[in-house]
C-alpha positions in Angstrom: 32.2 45.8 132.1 32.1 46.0 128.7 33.0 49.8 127.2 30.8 50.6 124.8 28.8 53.5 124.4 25.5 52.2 125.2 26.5 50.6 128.1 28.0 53.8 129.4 25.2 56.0 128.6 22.7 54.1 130.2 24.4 53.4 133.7 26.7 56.1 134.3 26.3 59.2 132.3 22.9 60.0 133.4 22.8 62.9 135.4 26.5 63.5 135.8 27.7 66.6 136.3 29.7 67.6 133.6 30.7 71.6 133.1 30.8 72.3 128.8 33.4 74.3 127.8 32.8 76.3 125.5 34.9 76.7 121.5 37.4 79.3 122.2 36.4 79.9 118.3 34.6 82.4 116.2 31.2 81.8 116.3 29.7 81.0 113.2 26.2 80.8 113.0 25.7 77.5 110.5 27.0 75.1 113.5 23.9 76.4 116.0 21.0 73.8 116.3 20.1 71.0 116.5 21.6 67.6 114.8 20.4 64.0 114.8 22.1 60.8 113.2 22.7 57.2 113.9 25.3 55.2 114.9 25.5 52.1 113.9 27.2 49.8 116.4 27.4 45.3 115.7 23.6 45.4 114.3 22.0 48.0 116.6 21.3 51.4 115.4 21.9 54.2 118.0 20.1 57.4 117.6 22.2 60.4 118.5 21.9 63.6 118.6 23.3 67.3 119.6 22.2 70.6 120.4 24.6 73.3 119.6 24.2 77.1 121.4 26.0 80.3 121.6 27.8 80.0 124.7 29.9 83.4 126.4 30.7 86.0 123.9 31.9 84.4 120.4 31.8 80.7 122.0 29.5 77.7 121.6 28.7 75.3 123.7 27.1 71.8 122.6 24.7 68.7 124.6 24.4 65.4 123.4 21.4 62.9 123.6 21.1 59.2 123.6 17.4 58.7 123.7 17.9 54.9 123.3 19.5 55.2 126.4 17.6 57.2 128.4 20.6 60.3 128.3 19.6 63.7 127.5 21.5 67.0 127.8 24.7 65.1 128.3 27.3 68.7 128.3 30.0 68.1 125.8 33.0 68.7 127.5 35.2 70.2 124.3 33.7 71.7 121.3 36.8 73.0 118.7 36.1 74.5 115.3 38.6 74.9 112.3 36.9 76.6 109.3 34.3 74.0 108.2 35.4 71.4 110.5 33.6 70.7 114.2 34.8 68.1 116.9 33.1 67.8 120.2 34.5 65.9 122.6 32.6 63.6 126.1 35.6 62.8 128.0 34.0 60.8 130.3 33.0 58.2 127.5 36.9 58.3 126.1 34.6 59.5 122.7 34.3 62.4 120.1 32.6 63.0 117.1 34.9 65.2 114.2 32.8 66.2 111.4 32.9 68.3 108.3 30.5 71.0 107.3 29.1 69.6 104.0 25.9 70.8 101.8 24.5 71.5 105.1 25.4 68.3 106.8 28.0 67.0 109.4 29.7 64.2 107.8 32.3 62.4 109.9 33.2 59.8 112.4 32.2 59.1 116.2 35.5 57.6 117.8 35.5 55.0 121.2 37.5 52.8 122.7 40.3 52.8 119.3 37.4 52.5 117.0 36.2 54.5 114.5 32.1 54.4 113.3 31.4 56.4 110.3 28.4 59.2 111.1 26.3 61.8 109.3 24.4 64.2 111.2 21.8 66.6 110.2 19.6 69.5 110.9 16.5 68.8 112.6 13.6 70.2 114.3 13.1 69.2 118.2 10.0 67.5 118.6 8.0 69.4 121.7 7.9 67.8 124.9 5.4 65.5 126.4 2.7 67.7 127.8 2.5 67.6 131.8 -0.2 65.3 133.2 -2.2 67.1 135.3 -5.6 68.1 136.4 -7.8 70.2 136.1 -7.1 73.9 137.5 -7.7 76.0 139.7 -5.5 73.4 142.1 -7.4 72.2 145.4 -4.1 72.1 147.0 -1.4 74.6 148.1 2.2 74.5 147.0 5.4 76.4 149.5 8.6 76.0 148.4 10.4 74.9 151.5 13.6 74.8 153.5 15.1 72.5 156.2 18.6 71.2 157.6 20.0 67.6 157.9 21.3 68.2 161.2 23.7 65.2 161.1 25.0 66.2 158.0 24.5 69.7 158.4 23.6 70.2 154.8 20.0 72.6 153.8 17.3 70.7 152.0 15.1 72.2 149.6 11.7 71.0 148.4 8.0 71.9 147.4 5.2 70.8 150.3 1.6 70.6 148.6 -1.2 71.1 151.2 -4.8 70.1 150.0 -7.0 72.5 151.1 -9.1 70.7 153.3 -9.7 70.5 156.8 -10.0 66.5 157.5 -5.7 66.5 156.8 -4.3 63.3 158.1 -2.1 62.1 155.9 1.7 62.9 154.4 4.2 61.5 152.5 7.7 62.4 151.7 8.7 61.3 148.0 12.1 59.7 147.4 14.0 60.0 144.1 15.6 57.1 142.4 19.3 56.7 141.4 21.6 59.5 140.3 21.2 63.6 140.6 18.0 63.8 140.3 15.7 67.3 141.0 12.5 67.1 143.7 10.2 66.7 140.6 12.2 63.6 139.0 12.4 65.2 135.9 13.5 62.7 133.4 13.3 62.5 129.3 10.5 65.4 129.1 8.6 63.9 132.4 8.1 65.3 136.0 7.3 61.8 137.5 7.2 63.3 141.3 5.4 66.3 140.6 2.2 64.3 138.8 2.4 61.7 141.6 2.3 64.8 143.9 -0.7 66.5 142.5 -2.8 63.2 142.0 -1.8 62.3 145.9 -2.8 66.4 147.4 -5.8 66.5 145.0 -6.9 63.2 147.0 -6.0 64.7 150.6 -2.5 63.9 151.3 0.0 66.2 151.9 3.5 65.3 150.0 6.6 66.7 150.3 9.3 66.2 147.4 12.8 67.2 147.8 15.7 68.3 145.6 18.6 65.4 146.1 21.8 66.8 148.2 24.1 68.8 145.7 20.8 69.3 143.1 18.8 71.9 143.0 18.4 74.0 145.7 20.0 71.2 147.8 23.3 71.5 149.5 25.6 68.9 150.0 27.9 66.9 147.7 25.7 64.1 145.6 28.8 61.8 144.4 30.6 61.6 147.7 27.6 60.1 149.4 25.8 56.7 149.6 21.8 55.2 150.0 22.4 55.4 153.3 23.2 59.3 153.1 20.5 60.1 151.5 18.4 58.1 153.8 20.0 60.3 156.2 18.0 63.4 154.2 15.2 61.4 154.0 14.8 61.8 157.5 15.4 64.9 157.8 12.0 65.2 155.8 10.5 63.2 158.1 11.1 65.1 160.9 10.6 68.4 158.8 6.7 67.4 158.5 6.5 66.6 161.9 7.3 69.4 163.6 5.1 71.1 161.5 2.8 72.1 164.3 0.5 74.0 161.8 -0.2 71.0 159.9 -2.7 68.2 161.7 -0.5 65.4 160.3 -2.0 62.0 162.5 1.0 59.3 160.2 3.8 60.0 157.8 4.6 57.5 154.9 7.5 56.8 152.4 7.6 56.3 148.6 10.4 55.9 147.2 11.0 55.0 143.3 13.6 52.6 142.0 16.4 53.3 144.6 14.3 55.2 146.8 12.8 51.9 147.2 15.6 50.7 148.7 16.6 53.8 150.7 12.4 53.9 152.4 13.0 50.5 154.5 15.8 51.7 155.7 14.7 55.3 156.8 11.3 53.1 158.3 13.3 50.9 160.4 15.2 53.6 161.9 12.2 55.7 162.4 9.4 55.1 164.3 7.2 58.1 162.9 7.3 56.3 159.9 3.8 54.8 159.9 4.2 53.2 156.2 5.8 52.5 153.0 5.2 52.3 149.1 8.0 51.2 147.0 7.5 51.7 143.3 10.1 49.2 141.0 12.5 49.0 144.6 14.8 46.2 144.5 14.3 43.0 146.4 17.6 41.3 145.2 20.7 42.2 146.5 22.8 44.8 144.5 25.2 43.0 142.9 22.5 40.4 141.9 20.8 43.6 140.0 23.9 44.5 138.4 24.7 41.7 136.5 21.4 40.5 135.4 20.7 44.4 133.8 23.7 44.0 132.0 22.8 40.5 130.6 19.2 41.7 129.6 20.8 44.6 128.0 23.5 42.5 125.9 20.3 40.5 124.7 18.5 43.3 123.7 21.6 44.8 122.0 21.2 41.6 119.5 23.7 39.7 121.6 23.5 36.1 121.9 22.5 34.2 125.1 26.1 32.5 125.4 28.0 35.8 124.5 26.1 37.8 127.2 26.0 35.3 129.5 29.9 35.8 129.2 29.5 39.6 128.9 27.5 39.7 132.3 30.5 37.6 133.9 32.8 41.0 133.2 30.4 42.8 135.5 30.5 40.2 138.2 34.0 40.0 138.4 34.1 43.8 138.6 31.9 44.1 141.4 33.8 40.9 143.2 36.4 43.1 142.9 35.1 46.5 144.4 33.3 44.2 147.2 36.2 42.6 148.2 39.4 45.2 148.2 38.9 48.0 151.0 42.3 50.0 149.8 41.0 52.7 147.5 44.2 53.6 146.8 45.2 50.4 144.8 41.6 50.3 143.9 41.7 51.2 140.3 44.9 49.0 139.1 42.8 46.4 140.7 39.6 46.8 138.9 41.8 46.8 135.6 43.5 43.9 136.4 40.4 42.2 136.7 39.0 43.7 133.4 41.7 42.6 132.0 41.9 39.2 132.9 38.1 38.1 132.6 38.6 39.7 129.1 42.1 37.0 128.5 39.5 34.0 129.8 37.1 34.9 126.4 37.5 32.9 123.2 38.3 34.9 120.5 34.3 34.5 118.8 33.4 35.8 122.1 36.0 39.2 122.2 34.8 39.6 118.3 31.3 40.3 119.5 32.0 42.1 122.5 34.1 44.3 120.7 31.7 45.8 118.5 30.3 46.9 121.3 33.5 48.7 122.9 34.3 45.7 124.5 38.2 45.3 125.2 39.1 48.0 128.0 38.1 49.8 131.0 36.8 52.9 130.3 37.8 56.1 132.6 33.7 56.5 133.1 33.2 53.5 134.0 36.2 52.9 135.9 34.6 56.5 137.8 31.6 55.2 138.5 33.1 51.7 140.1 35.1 53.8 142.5 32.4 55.7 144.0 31.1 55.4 147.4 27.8 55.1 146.0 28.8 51.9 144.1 30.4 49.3 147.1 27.4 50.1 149.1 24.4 49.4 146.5 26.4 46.2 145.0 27.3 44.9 149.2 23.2 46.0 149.9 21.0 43.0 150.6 17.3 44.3 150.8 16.2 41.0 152.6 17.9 42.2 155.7 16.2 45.7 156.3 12.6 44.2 154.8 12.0 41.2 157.3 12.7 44.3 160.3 9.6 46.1 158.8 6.4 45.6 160.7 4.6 48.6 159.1 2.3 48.3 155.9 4.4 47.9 152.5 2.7 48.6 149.4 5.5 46.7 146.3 4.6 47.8 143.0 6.5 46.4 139.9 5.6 46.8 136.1 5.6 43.4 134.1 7.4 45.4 131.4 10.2 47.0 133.5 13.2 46.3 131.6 15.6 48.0 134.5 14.5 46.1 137.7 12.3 42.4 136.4 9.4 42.5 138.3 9.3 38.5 139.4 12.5 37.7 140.8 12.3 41.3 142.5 9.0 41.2 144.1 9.4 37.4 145.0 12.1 38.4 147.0 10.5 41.6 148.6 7.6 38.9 149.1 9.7 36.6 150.9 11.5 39.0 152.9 8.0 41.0 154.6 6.6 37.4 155.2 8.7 37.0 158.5 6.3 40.2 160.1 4.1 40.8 157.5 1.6 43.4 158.1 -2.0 42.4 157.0 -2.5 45.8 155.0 0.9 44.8 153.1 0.1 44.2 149.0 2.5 43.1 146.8 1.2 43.2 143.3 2.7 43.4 139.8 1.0 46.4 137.3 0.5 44.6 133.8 1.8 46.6 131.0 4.0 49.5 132.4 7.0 50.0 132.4 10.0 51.1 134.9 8.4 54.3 135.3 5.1 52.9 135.5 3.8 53.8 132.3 1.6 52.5 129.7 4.3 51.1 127.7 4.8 48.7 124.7 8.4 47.0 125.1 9.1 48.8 128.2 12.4 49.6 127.0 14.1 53.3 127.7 13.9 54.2 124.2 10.0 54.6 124.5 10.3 56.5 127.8 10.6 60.5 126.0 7.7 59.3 123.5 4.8 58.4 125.8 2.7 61.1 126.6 1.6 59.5 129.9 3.7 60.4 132.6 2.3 57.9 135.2 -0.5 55.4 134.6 -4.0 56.3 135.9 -4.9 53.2 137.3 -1.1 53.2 139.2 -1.8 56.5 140.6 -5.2 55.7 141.6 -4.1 52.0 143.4 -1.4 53.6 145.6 -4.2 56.7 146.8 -6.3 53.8 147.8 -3.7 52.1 149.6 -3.0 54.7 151.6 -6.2 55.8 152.8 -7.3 52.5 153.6 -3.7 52.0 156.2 -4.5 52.9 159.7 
C-alpha cells in the first residue's frame, strides 16, 4: 500500500480513536483557531487544515482536517510550542507539521514518510455546517432514546427508536452503519445521513431504530477488536429488541444497511428468520479484496496517476491483502506484511518508484500496517458477498449511485444481481440512482471532496424510492 498521506486519510484514519494530548506549554492566545493551507503533493493540491483550542489549564489541544479526503477532527496526538514556534504531531500517519509564527501566519513544513513539503497555513473563518434536512415541525413521529443487551456478546446497545404516531403501524426497520466508528445518526463531514433517512421513513409510517456502533456512543463493547460478523451479531440484537416490543404492533422487520452495513444485512437475514426484508444502499457485491484493490486504483487515477503506474500501485495492495489472507500467525504477521511491501516495491522500475514516491510511496507506514492487522481487515478482504446473497429468499431492494466513487455501481450491482438470481424474490429491484454519489447525494464528480459542501444530505427522490419499496413488500 502505498504511504502517502491521502491514501491514509481516506481508508484508515477516519474515525480512529485517537486521544490529543495536550502542549504542556504556556498558552498563548495567537496559536488558538482555526488554520487552512495546502499541500502540494506530485500535482495534486491537498487542502489541510487545523483547529487549535485551549485544552486543561494552560494547554492546547489541536484537530486536523483533510476534506479532500473525507477526514475531519482527526485529534493531533502531540502539539509542542517554543516561543514562536508550533509542531503538532499525527503519529498514526508517521507526519508533523513544524511551523513558525510569522506576520500572523504559520510558515513551515509538513513532514511524511522522509520527506519534507513546504506549507503555509493561515487564519480562517469556519464555514457553517450544512443545515439538517428535515421536515417540517411539529414531528408526526415520536423519538425514545433506547437501551438493549447483545446477549451473546454481553455488551449494552444504545439507539433512538422513532414511532410515527399513527395507529395502522406495521412496519420497522433497524438502520445499519457503514465502515468504521460511526454514531447511530452516521454523522459524517457536517451530515446526519441515518437520522434524515429516519425522519423521512417514521414521517411515512415506519418505525426505525438506529443504533450507536459497539464502543461509540452510548454503545459498549470494543469497536476495533471486532469484525462484520460482530456487529451483525448487534444487529440482531436490534432485531430482536423490536420484536419483543409487545407495545408496538410490528407485523415484519427489515434491514438497511449502508456501504458495509450492506454487507453485514444479508448476513443478519440469513440467520434470522424475523427478518422479513432487506435494502442495501452502495453494499458490496464483489468480494472484499476485489474492492480493495480497485479503490486504490481509481484513487491513484484520480490523484493524476497514470493508468500503467496505478495499475502497478494497485498490485502493492493485492499483494498486501494476499498476504494477510494467507498467514494465520499474527504474531509473525507484521514482518510478513513488510516483507511483502518491500518486495512488490524491489519488482517496480525506477520511473514507476519516482511517481509513487511523491505520493509517500516507499515504506509501510505504522497506520497502515495497524489497520492490516486488524480483525476487521482478514474478514472484509476473505468476505465473498455471492455466498450469503444467493441464501436470501426475502425481497432485496440494491441501490447504487452512478457517481459513487468508493464502491462503482456496475461491477457491484451486476454481482449482487447475479448472486439474488438463484432465489430471487419477485419484489427484489436492483436499480442504479443517476447522479448521486456514495452517500446518495445529488453530486457532481461524486468524489469525497464534494461530500461537506452539498447541502443535501440524502436525495429526495432516493428517500422517496426506498419508502415505496417497502410499503409495497408483503
Amino acid at each position: 500500500m502505498i504511504r502517502s498521506l491521502k491514501r491514509i486519510l481516506l481508508t484508515f484514519l477516519i474515525g480512529m480513536h485517537i486521544t490529543p494530548i495536550a502542549a504542556a506549554q504556556e498558552k498563548p492566545p495567537h496559536f488558538t483557531g482555526d488554520w487552512r493551507g495546502e499541500l502540494t503533493v506530485g500535482s495534486q493540491k491537498i487542502p489541510i487544515l487545523f483547529h487549535i483550542s485551549p485544552g486543561t489549564g494552560d494547554t492546547l489541544k489541536a484537530t486536523m482536517d483533510s476534506p479532500r479526503q473525507g477526514v475531519t477532527d482527526l485529534p493531533v496526538s502531540d502539539l509542542s510550542i517554543q516561543g514562536a514556534r508550533l509542531k503538532m504531531t499525527i503519529t498514526v500517519a508517521s507526519a508533523y507539521f513544524e511551523g513558525h509564527l510569522i506576520e500572523g501566519m504559520l510558515s513551515g513544513h509538513w513532514v511524511q514518510a522522509g520527506q519534507k513539503f513546504p506549507l503555509i497555513l493561515e487564519r480562517y473563518t469556519k464555514d457553517p455546517a450544512p443545515a439538517p434536512q428535515a421536515g417540517p415541525l411539529p414531528l408526526p413521529y415520536d423519538e425514545t432514546e433506547v437501551f438493549f443487551k447483545n446477549t451473546t456478546t454481553s455488551n449494552r446497545l444504545a439507539g433512538t427508536l422513532s414511532i410515527p404516531k399513527i395507529s395502522a403501524l406495521k412496519k420497522a426497520v433497524v438502520l445499519i452503519t457503514g465502515s468504521g466508528p460511526q454514531d447511530r445518526d452516521q454523522s459524517f463531514m457536517g451530515h446526519k445521513t441515518f437520522k434524515v433517512l429516519a425522519d423521512h421513513l417514521a414521517r411515512n409510517g415506519i418505525i426505525v431504530l438506529r443504533v450507536d456502533d459497539r464502543g461509540v456512543g452510548k454503545s459498549e463493547g470494543e469497536f476495533y477488536k471486532a469484525t462484520s460478523l460482530d456487529f451483525a451479531s448487534d444487529t440482531s440484537a436490534a432485531v430482536a429488541f423490536l420484536k419483543e416490543k409487545s407495545d408496538l404492533p410490528i407485523q415484519s422487520i427489515g434491514l438497511i444497511g449502508h456501504s458495509e452495513g450492506g454487507l453485514i444485512a444479508p448476513l443478519v437475514a440469513n440467520s434470522n428468520e424475523d427478518v422479513s426484508f432487506v435494502v442495501m444502499l452502495a453494499g458490496p457485491g464483489l468480494k472484499g479484496d476485489e474492492i480493495a484493490v480497485e479503490q486504490v486504483r481509481r484513487f491513484l487515477r484520480y490523484s493524476g496517476v497514470s493508468e500503467k503506474s496505478a495499475d502497478k500501485g494497485s498490485r502493492m495492495t493485492a499483494a498486501l491483502n494476499h498476504t494477510v489472507l494467507t498467514h494465520d500467525d499474527r504474531a509473525t504477521l507484521s514482518d510478513a506484511l513488510k516483507k511483502s511491501y518491500q518486495s512488490t516495491w524491489a519488482s517496480f522500475n525506477s520511473d514507476t518508484q519516482k511517481t509513487l514516491t511523491r505520493l509517500g510511496g516507499g515504506s509501510l507506514s505504522a497506520g497502515r500496517l495497524q489497520q492490516l492487522m486488524l480483525p476487521w481487515t482478514k474478514y472484509f478482504l476473505g468476505y465473498d458477498p455471492q455466498e450469503t446473497l444467493n441464501k436470501l429468499t426475502i425481497p432485496v431492494l440494491a441501490l447504487h449511485g452512478s457517481k459513487d466513487t468508493q464502491m462503482r455501481s456496475s461491477e457491484n450491482l451486476k454481482a449482487i444481481k447475479l448472486a439474488l438470481s438463484k432465489n430471487v424474490h419477485s419484489m427484489s429491484v436492483i436499480k442504479e440512482i443517476e447522479g448521486v454519489n456514495h452517500l446518495f447525494q445529488t453530486a457532481d464528480t461524486g468524489l469525497m471532496n464534494e461530500y461537506a459542501s452539498i447541502k443535501e444530505t440524502m436525495a429526495p427522490r432516493v428517500l422517496e424510492l426506498i419508502v415505496q419499496w417497502i410499503n409495497q413488500t408483503p
